[in-house]
N, C-alpha and C positions, 0 to 999 in steps of 0.2 A: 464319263471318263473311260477310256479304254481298260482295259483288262490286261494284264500283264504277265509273262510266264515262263519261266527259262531254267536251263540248269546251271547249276550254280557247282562247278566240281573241285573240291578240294586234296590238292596233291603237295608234296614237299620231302624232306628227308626221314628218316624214322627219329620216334622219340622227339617231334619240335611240338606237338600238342595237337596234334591235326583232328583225333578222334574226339578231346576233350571240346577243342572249337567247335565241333557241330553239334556236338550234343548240348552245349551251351545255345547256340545258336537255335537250336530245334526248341529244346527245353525236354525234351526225354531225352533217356540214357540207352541210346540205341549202338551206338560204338563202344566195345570194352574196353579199360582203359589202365594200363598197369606203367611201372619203371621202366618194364622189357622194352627193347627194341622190336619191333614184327609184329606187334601185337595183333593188331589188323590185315587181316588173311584176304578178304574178300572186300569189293566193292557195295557199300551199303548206303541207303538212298534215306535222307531223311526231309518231309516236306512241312513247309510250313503255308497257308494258305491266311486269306483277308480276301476281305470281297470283292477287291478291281486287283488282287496278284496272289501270285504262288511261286515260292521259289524251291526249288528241288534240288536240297543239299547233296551232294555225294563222298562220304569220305572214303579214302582209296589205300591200298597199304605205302608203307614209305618207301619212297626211291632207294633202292639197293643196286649192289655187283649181284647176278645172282648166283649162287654155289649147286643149285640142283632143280631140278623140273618145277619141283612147286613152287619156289620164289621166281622163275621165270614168267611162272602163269601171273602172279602175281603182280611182277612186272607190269606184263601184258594188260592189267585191270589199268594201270597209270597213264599207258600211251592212249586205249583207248576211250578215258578217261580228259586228257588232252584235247583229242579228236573231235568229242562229239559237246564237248561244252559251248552254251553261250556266254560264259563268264566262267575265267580261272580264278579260282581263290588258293594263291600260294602262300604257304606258311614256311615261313621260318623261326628262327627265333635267337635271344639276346647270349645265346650261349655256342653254338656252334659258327662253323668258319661260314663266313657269307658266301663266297667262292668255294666248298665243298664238292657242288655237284656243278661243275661249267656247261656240263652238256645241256641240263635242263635248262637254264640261264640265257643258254641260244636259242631254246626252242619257245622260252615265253617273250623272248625280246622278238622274236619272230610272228608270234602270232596276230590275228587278226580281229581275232575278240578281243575284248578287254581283260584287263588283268588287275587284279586287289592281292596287294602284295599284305600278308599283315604277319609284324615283327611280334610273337609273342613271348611271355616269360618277362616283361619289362619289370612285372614285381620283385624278379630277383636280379637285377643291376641297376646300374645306375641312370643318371640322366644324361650324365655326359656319354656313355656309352650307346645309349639309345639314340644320340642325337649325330652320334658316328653312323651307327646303322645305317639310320634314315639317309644321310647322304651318299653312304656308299653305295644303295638301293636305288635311289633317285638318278645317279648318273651310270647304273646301270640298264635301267628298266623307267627311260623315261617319259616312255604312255601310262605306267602304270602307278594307281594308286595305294600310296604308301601307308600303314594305319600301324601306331604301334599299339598294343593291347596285351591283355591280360586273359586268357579264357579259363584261368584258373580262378582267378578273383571278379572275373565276369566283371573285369573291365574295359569298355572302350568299343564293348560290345555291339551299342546303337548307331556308334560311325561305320561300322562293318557292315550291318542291314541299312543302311543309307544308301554306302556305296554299290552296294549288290542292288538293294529295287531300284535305284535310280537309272541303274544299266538293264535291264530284264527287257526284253523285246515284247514289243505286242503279239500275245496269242493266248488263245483260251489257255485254262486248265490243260492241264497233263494226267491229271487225277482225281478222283474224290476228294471236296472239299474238306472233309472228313478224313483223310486219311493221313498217315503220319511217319508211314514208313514201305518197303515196297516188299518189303520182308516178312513169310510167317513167325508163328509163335512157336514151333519148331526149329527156324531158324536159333532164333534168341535166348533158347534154352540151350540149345550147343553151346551158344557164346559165352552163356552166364559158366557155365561148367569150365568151360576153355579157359575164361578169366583166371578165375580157383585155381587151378591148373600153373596158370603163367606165376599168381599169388601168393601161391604153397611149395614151389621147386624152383631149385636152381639150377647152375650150370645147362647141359641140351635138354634136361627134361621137356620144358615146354613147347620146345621149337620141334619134339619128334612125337608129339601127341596130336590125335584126330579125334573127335568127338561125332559120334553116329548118335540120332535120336531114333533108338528102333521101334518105338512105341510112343504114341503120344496122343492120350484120351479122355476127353471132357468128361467130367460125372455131374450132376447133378451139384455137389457139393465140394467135388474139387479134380486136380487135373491128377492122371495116372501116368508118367513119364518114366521110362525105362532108357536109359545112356549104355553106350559103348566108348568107352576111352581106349581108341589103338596107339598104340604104341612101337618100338622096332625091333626092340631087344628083347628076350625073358628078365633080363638085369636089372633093365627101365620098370617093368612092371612090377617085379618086387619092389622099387623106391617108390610107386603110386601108389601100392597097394598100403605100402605100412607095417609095423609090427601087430600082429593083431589086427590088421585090415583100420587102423587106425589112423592112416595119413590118408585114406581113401575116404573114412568115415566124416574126417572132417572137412575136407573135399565137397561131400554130398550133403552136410549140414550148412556151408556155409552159400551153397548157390539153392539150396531148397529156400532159404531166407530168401535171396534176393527175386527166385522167381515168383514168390508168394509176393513179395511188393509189385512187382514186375505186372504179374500177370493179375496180382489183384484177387486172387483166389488160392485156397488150399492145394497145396500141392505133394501128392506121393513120389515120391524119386528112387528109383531101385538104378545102381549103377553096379557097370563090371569094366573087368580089363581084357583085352586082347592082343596078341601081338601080329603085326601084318609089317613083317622089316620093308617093303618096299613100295610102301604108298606114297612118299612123296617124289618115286620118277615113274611110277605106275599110272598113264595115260588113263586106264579103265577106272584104277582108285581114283585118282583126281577127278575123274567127270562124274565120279557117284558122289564124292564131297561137296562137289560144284565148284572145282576152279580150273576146270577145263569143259570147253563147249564144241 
């Protein structure tokens, strides 16, 4: 039997479940995943492999207007994101306008790959509304395969990996069979922080924080992680830090937990604050973050 291999890129609006679908799909929790809108900064790769395929998730941040340099680049991850897929997997879902974003709408009824349209959130409406969707989808996007689902309740999940390997081009691997992500564990310790972050603040707090890993080192018996949380304001930092460094404390208590699942080993976390007001239209800050190349 041929060996099968392709990328599989997931794009759509913010907030329709994009992060939670692949990380269902992969079965790690490689995308953070909160209420916020934006949550998803960066383009992250999650693969899943069997002995004649591999498919190579990509979840991407959500289609936005964007307001300043770093949602622009982020943009930028979606179009080329677009570009270089052999299989789009657009998400939408049972709660926003289907016609929201028209531009996108033209660009997947255009395209030349295939497209897996998948309506998720069905758990929280109905049937008759769902069955509105699916038509409205269908005489929009009529190459495209319609799936409604769940990837909250990790439902409807196995028609979604149907329609994706069924479409996967013949070619080797892309990666270690073994491998699961394209990402370090520096990476993912920002994120876990980032989460917290999005988890524990409201209003701009989270959308003006950056997380630096300045340190990150294997012991013997557990990992030594030092974070930099920047920030724009002196003002902002005062609401990280907390009364008594308390809203920081619990910050770094609650993702030291998840990296110890995560990474599966003990971990030290020393975190601090800094304030850098203009890293997100700062070209230099953006390509040291990694969302400009």
């Amino acid at each position: 039997m041929a060996h099968r291999a392709g990328f599989v890129n997931i794009i759509g609006n913010p907030n329709v479940g994009k992060s939670t679908l692949m990380n269902a799909l992969v079965g790690e929790k490689l995308s953070i995943v909160t209420a916020k809108a934006q949550t998803t900064r960066h383009r992250i790769m999650g693969i899943v492999s069997g002995e004649d395929f591999q498919i190579v998730y990509s979840d991407t941040p959500g289609i936005l207007k964007p307001n300043y340099r770093l949602q622009e680049n982020m943009l930028s991850f979606v179009d080329t994101a677009i570009g270089d897929a052999d299989i789009i997997l657009y998400v939408t879902d049972t709660v926003e306008k289907p016609d929201k974003n028209e531009a996108y709408i033209q660009k997947l009824s255009k395209l030349e790959c295939p497209v897996v349209l998948v309506i998720n959130k069905i758990d929280i409406s109905t049937q008759e509304k769902v069955t509105q969707l699916m038509a409205w989808w269908e005489e929009r996007l009529p190459k495209a395969r319609i799936i409604p689902a769940s990837a909250q309740e990790k439902f409807n999940l196995e028609s979604i990996l149907e329609a994706v390997s069924s479409s996967l081009p013949e070619a080797p691997a892309w990666f270690d069979k073994d491998q699961f992500t394209d990402k370090n564990l520096r990476f993912f310790a920002s994120e876990i922080i980032r989460e917290k972050i999005f988890l524990n603040y409201g209003e701009e707090i989270p959308y003006s924080c950056q997380v630096e890993i300045e340190q990150f080192r294997e012991g013997e018996d557990r990992y030594e992680i030092s974070a930099v949380i920047y920030v724009m304001r002196e003002s902002q930092k005062g609401i990280i830090i907390g009364k008594g460094g308390s809203a920081l404390k619990r910050v770094g208590t609650q993702a030291r937990i998840d990296m110890e699942d995560f990474f599966q080993k003990k971990v030290f976390l020393s975190t601090f604050v800094k304030v850098d007001p203009d890293w997100r239209e700062s070209r230099k800050e953006l390509r040291r973050f990694g969302y400009e190349f």
